[in-house]
N, C-alpha and C positions, 0 to 999 in steps of 0.2 A: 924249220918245223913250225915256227912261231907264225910268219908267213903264210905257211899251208892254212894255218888254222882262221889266221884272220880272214884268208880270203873265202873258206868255207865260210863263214861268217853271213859275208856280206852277198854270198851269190844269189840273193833272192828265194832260197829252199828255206830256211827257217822261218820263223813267225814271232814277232817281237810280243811276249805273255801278256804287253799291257793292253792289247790289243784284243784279249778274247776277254776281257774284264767287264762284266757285266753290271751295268751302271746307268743313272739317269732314270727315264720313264718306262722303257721294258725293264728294268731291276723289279718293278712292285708288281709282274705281272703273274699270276699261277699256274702255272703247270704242272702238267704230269700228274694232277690227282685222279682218282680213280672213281669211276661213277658208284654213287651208294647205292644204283639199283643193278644189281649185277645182270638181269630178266631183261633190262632193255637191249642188252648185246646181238647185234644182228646174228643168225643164224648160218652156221657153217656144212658145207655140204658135204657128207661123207658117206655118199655111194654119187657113181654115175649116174646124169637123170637121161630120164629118158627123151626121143623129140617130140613123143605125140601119143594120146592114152587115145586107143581106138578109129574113128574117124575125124575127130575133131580135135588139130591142132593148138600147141599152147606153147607159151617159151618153156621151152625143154619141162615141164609141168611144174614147173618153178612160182611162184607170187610174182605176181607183175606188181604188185605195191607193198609196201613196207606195212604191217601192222602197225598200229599207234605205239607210240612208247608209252604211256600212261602207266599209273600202274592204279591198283587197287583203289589209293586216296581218292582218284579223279571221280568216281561212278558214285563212291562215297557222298564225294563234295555237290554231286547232282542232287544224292538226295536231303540233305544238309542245306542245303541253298534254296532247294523248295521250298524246305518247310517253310526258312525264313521269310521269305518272297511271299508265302500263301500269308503265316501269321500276319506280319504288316497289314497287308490288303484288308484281312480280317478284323484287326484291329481297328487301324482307320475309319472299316464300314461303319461295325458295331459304336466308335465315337461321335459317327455324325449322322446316326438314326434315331440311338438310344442314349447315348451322352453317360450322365450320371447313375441310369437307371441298370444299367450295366457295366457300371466303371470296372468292375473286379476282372470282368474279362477282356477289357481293354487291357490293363495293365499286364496280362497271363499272355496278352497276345504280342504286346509288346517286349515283356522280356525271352518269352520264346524266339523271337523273330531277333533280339540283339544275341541271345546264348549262339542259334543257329548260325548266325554270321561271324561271331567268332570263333568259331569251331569249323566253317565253311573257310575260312580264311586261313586258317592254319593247316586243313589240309591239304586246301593250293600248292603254298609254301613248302609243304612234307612233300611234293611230288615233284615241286621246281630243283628242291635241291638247298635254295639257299634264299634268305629273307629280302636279301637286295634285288632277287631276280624278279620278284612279285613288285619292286617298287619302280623297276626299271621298266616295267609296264605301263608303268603311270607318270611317263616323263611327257608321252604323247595320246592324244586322243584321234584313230581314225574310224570314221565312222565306217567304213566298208570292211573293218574288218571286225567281227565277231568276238573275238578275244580281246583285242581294246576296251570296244563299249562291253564289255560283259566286266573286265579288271576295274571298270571306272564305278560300272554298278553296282560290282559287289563291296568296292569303297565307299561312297556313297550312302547304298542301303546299312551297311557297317556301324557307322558314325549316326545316322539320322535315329535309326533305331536304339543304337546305347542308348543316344541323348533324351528319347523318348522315355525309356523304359526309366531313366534314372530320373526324371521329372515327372514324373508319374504322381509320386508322392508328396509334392510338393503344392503350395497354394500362391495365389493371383498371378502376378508378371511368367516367372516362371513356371506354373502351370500353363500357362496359355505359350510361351515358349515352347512346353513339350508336347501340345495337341498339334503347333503346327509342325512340330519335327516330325510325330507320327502323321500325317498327313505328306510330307515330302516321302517319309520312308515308306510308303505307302504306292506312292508313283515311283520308285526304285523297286519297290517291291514284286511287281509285276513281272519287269522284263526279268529280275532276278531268277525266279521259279522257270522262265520257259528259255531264258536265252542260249541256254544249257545245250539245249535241243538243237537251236542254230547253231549252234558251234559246230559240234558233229555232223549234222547237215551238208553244214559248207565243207567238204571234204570229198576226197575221190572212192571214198568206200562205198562200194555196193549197195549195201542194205540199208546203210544212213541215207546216201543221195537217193536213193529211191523213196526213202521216208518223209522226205522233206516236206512237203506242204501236210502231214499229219504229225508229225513228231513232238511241235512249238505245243500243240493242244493236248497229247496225251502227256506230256509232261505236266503241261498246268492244272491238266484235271487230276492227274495222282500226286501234285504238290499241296491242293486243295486237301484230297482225302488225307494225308499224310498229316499235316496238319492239325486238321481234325481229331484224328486219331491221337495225336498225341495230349491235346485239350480235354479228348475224353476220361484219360486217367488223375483228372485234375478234379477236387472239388468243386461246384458252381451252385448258382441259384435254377431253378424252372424257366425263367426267360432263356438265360446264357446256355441250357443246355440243348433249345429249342432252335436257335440260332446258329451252336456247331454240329447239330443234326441235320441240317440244309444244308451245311456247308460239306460236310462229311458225304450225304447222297447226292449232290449234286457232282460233286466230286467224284466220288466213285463211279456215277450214271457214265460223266464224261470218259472215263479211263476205259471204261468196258466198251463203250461208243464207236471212241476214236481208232481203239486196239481193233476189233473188230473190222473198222473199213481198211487200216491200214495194213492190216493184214492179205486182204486181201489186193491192194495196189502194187504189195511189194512181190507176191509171190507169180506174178502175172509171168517175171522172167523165172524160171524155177531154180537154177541158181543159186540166185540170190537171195530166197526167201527161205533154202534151205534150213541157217540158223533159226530158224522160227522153229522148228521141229525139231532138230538134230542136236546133242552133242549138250554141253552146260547150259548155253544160252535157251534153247530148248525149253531143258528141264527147269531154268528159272523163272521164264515166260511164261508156262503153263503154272506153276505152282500161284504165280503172280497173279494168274486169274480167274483161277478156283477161288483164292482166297478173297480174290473184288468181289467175285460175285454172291458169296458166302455172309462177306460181309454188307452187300446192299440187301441182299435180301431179309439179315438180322434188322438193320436201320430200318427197315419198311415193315416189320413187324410191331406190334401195338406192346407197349410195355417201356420202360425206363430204368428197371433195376441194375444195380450198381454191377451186379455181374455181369447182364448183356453187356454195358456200356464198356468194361473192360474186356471183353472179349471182341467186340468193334473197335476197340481201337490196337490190341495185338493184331487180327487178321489186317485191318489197314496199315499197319506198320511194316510189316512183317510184306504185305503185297507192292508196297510202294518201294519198297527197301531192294526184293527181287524183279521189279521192272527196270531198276536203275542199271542192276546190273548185269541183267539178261540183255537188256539195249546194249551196254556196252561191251560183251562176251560175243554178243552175234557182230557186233562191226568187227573182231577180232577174226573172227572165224571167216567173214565174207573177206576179211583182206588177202586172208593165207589163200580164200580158193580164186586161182584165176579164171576156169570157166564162169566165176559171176560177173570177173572183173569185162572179159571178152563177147558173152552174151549179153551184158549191162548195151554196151555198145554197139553193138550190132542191131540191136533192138531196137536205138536210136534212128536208126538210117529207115 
């Protein structure tokens, strides 16, 4: 018996336990956690599709592309990262036009533009999942691709603008240390506000790649207005407030501008352009530019009282805040429709 058993033993059918002992460098690795955004889980099909609605054919009327997983944070952090990217610029201008004669809103432009990038940064971070993943971005720099130099600049603009805003108050060596930090964060600042745009862009969604050579500028002009807006509910002097009133309609001028032609570029395929009219994005797009124009035309009105200037800068808040998210609600919408994704192309040829 004893025999039987040793030889079942040895015939190669069992499995020696030290052997399934999980050890070394796969031991620290993490599995099996479950994603904290439960909205990104791809979609499951429960009815039969069909092969074709009408005369024009589609994979079984299925998405030929995956919607973005993004969630909420990302449209957010668009508009969050503007700001910062326009304050900087603003900053910077007003220090090497006006210098001391306007130091107060230097300083207002410099701590808004370092508040906005730590608040842009952390809700990168809230939509990666996890703090490491945002640093794991910054091990390399490629320039070709969008999300590198976009993680580098909003590092970058991050750091240049604290160090500004926290030197601000400060006199000789270290004063002059934080004029030139606002001046780097300054040139961060720029791509900051628009590179947002190219992100989306560079991507296979319909209504983004269509947008593409108008997107970079209607972003920078509602970063500007945005901006602005938010300065307006700030105390200032008669210079300072004369300064984010240019900034503020110039701003605005461009958002309504750029919307306008690009609207019409993208709707050329109809498709595509449907989110423009249709469904949330729609309704956030239009609401976004009643309120632009609403509020350029208040800005272009004669008067300075404390209430206009608060009500200019609600309706720019409030406009710049539903262009972010209407942009990103219509690339959601144009992914799920495959006739944009199939007319996009065809259009090509």
């Amino acid at each position: 018996m004893e025999s039987k058993r040793s030889a079942r033993s040895d015939d190669g059918r069992n499995i020696d336990p030290g052997l399934g002992t999980l050890s070394g460098e796969g031991a620290q690795q993490r599995v099996g956690q479950p994603d904290p955004h439960p909205e990104r889980q791809p979609e499951v099909w429960t009815r039969r599709p069909m092969e074709s609605v009408g005369d024009e054919p589609t994979y079984y009327d299925r998405p030929v592309l995956r919607q973005p997983v993004w969630i909420w944070a990302v449209p957010a952090y668009f508009y969050v990262g503007g700001v910062a990217g326009a304050a900087a610029t603003l900053g910077a201008a007003v220090q090497r036009l006006a210098g001391d004669r306007m130091w107060g809103l230097v300083v207002r432009c410099r701590w808004l533009a370092a508040l906005g990038g730590m608040v842009g940064t952390a809700l990168l971070i809230y939509d990666l999942g996890r703090p490491e993943r945002f640093l794991n971005m910054l091990r390399v720099l490629r320039i070709s691709s969008p999300m590198s130099v976009g993680s580098w600049v909003l590092a970058a603009a991050g750091s240049f603008t604290f160090g500004s805003a926290l030197l601000a108050h400060t006199r000789g060596p270290l004063r002059s240390l934080g004029n030139l930090a606002g001046y780097i964060a300054a040139l961060a600042g720029l791509p900051l506000a628009g590179y947002t745009a190219v992100l989306i862009a560079n991507t296979a969604v319909p209504i983004w790649q269509a947008a593409r050579t108008h997107l970079s500028f209607l972003f920078i002009g509602s970063a500007m207005a945005s901006a602005a807006s938010l300065l307006k509910f700030m105390p200032m002097s008669s210079a300072e407030e004369k300064s984010v009133d240019a900034f503020y309609t110039t701003g605005l001028a461009t958002e309504i501008a750029v919307e306008f032609v690009m609207e019409k570029q993208v709707s050329q395929v109809e498709p595509v352009g449907k989110p423009l009219e249709e469904g949330v994005s729609g309704a956030l797009l239009k609401a976004a530019k009643v309120m632009s124009v609403i509020g350029l035309v208040l800005a272009l009105l004669p008067g300075r009282s404390r209430p206009k200037r608060i009500l200019e800068g609600v309706l720019g808040t409030l406009s710049s805040i539903c262009l972010r998210f209407g942009i990103f609600y219509a690339g959601n919408a144009s992914a799920r429709d495959p006739r944009a994704t199939f007319r996009q192309q065809r259009a090509r040829k």
